[in-house]
C-alpha positions as CSV (number, residue, x, y, z in Angstrom):
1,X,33.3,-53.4,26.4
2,X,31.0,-53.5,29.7
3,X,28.4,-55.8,30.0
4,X,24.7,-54.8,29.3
5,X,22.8,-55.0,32.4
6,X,19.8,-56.6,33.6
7,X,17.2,-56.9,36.4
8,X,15.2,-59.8,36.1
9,X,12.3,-59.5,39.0
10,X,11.0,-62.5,40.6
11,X,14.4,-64.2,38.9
12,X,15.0,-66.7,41.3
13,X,13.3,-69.8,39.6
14,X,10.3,-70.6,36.7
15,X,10.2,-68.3,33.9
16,X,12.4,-65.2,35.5
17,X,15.5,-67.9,36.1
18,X,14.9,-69.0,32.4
19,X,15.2,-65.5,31.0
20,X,18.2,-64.8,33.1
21,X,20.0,-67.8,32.2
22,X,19.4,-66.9,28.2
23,X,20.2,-63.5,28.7
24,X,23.3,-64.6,30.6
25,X,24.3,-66.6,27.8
26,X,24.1,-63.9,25.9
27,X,26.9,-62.1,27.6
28,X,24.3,-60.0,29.8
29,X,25.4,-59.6,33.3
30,X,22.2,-60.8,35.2
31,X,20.9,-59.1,38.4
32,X,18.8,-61.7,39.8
33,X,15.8,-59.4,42.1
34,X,13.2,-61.9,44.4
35,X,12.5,-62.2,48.2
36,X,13.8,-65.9,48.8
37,X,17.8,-65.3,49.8
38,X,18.3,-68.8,50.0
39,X,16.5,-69.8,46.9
40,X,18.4,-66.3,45.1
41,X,21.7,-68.0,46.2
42,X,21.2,-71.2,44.4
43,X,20.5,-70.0,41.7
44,X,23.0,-67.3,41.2
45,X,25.0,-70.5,42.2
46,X,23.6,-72.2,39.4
47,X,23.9,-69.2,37.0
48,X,27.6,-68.9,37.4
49,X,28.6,-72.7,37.1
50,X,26.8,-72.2,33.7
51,X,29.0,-69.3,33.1
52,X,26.7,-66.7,33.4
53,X,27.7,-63.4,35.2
54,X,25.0,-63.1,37.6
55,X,24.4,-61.7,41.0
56,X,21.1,-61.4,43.3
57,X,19.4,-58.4,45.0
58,X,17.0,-58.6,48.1
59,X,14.1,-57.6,46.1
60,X,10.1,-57.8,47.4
61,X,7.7,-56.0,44.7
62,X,4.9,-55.6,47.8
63,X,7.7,-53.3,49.7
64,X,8.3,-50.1,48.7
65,X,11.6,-49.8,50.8
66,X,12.9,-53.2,48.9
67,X,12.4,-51.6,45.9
68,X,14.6,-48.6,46.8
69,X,17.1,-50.5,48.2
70,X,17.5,-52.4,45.2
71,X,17.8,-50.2,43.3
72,X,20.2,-47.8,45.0
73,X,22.0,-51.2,45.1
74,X,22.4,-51.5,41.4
75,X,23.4,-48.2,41.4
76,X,26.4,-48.6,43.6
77,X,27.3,-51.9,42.0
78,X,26.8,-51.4,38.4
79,X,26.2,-47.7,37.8
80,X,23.4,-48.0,35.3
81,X,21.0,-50.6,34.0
82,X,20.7,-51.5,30.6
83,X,17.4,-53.9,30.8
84,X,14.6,-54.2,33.4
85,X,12.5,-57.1,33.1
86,X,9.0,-57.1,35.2
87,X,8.6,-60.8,35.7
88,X,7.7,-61.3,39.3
89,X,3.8,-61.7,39.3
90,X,1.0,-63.7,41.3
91,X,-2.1,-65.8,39.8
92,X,-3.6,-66.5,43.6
93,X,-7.4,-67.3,42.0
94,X,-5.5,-70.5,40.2
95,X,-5.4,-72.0,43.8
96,X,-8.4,-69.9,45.5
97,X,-11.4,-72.7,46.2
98,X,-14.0,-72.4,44.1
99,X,-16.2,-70.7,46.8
100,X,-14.2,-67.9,46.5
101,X,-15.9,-64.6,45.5
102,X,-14.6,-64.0,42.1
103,X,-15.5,-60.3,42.8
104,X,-13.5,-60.2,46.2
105,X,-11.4,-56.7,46.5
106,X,-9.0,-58.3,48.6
107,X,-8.0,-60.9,45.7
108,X,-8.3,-57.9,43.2
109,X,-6.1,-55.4,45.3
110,X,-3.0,-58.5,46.5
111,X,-2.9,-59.3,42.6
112,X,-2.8,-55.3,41.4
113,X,-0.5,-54.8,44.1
114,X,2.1,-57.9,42.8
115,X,1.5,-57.8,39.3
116,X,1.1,-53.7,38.8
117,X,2.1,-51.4,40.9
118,X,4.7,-53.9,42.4
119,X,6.3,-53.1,38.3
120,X,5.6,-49.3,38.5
121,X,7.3,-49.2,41.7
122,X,10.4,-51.2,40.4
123,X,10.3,-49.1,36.6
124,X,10.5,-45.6,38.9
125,X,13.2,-47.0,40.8
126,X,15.7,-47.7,38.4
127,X,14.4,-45.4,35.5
128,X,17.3,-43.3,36.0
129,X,19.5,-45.9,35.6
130,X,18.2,-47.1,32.3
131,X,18.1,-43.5,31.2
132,X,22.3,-44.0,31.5
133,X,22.0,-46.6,29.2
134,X,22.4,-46.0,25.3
135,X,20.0,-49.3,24.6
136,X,18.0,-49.3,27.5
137,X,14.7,-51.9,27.6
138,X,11.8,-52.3,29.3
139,X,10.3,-55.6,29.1
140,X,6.9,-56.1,31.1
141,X,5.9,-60.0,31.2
142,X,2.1,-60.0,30.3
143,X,-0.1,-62.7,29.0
144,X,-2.9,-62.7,26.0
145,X,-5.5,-63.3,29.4
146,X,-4.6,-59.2,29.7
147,X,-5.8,-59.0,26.1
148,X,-9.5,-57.4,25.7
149,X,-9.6,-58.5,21.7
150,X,-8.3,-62.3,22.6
151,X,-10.5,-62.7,25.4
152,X,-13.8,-61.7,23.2
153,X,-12.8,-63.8,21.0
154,X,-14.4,-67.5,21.3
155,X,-11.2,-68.8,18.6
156,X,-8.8,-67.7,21.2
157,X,-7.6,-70.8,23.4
158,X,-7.6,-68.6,26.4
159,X,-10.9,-67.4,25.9
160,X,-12.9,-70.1,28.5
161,X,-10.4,-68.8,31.1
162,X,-12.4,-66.7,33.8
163,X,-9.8,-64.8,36.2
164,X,-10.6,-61.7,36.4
165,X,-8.1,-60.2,39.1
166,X,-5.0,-61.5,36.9
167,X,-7.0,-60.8,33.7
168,X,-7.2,-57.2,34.7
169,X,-4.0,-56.6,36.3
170,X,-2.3,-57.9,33.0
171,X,-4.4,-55.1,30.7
172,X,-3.9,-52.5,33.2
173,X,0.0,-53.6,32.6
174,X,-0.5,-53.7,29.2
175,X,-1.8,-49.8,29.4
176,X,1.7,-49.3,31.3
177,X,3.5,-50.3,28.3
178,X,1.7,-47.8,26.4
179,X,2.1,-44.4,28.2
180,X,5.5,-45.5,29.3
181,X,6.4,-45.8,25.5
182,X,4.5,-42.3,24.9
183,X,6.3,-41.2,28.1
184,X,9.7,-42.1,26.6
185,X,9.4,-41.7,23.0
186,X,12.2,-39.3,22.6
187,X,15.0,-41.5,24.8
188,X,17.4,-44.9,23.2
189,X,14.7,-46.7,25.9
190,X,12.1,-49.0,24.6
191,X,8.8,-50.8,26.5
192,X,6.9,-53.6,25.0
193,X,4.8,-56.2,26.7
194,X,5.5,-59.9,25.9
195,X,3.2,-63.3,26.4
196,X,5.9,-66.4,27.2
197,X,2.4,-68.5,26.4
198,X,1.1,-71.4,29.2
199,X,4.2,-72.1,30.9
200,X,5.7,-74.9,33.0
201,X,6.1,-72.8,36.3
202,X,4.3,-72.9,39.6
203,X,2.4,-69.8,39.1
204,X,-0.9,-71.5,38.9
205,X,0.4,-74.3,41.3
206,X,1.1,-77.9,41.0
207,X,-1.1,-78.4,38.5
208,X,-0.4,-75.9,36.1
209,X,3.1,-77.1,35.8
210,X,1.6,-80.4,34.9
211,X,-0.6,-79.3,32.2
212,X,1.6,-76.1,30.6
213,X,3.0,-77.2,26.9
214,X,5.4,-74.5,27.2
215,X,8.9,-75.2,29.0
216,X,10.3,-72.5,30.6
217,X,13.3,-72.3,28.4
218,X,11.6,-72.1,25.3
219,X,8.9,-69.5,26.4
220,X,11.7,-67.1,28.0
221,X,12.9,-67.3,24.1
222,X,10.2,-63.6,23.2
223,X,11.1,-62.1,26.7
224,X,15.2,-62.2,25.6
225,X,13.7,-60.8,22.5
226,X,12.5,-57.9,23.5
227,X,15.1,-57.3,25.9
228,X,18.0,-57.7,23.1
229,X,15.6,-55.3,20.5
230,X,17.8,-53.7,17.8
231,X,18.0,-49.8,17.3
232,X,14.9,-49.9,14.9
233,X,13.3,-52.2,16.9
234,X,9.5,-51.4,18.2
235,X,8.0,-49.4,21.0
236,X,5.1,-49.5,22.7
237,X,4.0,-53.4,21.1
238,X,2.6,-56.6,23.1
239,X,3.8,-59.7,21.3
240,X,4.4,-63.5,21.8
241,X,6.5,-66.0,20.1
242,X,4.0,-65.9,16.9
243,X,4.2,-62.3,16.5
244,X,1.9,-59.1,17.5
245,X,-0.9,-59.7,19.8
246,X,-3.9,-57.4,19.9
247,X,-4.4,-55.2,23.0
């Protein structure tokens, strides 16, 4: 049998390279997707010396004619894409000074344009390759900061965290999740939205990879989940490691 099939966006390193490395292991041929050749090269390197079957795709999230290209790639290469895994995302006010408006459109419209749109645009792209597919997954990497409940409530660790671009971006992805379930309730594809937790990556900088209690091995662990779902599996769900989160 063929290998499943997967795109991991922004796959090159952190959480992405985790999640490919586990899916790899899994027998899933990996399709690393990220901007940074050189850094894409290593790690396919890296990938295959662990013997994964991987391979990397020029692939910028902010470029609509990156996306297509990538994907028209996949299609010549692979003919059909079993799981697509929207991982590449930003968290620029982690590094903004604190002067910064927390208000400012330009900080709301760079992290929308990453962390949103940059997943619809990839999604649309390759859609019709997952519709090929007879388990085709849609895994959207989201955090419990997207999550209106969590963040009203003062129990919730993440609850003191103020970011409201990222905070917004991840619910509006959240909502993605739900009308792309709706959209394709009557296809083999499923969409859920997954929290890896506070992870050990430098999407927050230096620092966060300092404080993060979550290795990126381990939190990768719920994203492979929902990309490996079962038949009976669910649809249209936002989850972490500890089970359902509320929207």
């Amino acid at each position: 049998m063929n290998p499943r099939v997967a795109l991991v966006t922004g796959g090159n390193r952190g959480l992405g390279l985790a999640t490919a490395r586990s899916l790899g292991r899994k027998g899933v041929s990996v399709v690393i997707g990220a901007r940074d050749a050189e850094r894409s090269h290593q790690a396919v390197l890296g990938l295959r010396s662990a013997g994964v079957w991987a391979s990397a795709v020029p692939l910028d999230v902010d470029d609509e004619e990156s996306i297509r290209a990538a994907g028209e790639r996949i299609r010549r290469e692979h003919g059909r894409l079993d799981i697509m895994v929207n991982n590449a995302g930003i968290l620029p006010e982690a590094t903004a000074t604190h002067a910064t408006d927390p208000l400012d459109p330009e900080l709301f419209a760079r992290t929308f344009r990453t962390n949103v749109l940059g997943a619809v645009g990839v999604t649309q792209a390759v859609l019709p390759l997952l519709t090929r597919s007879e388990r085709g997954r849609i895994v959207n990497v989201s955090s419990r900061m997207g999550s209106l409940s969590d963040q009203l409530d003062p129990a919730s660790p993440y609850h003191s965290l103020v970011v409201p671009a990222y905070q917004a971006s991840k619910a509006a992805l959240n909502g993605l999740t739900v009308a792309l379930a709706k959209k394709l309730a009557d296809t083999p594809i499923k969409v859920n939205s997954v929290c890896p937790g506070w992870v050990q990556t430098d999407l927050g900088g230096p620092e966060n990879r300092a404080a993060a209690p979550t290795p990126a091995d381990e939190a990768a662990d719920v994203v492979v989940r929902a990309a490996l779902l079962d038949d009976d599996g669910p649809s249209g769900s936002f989850f972490d490691a500890a089970g359902p989160v509320p929207w």
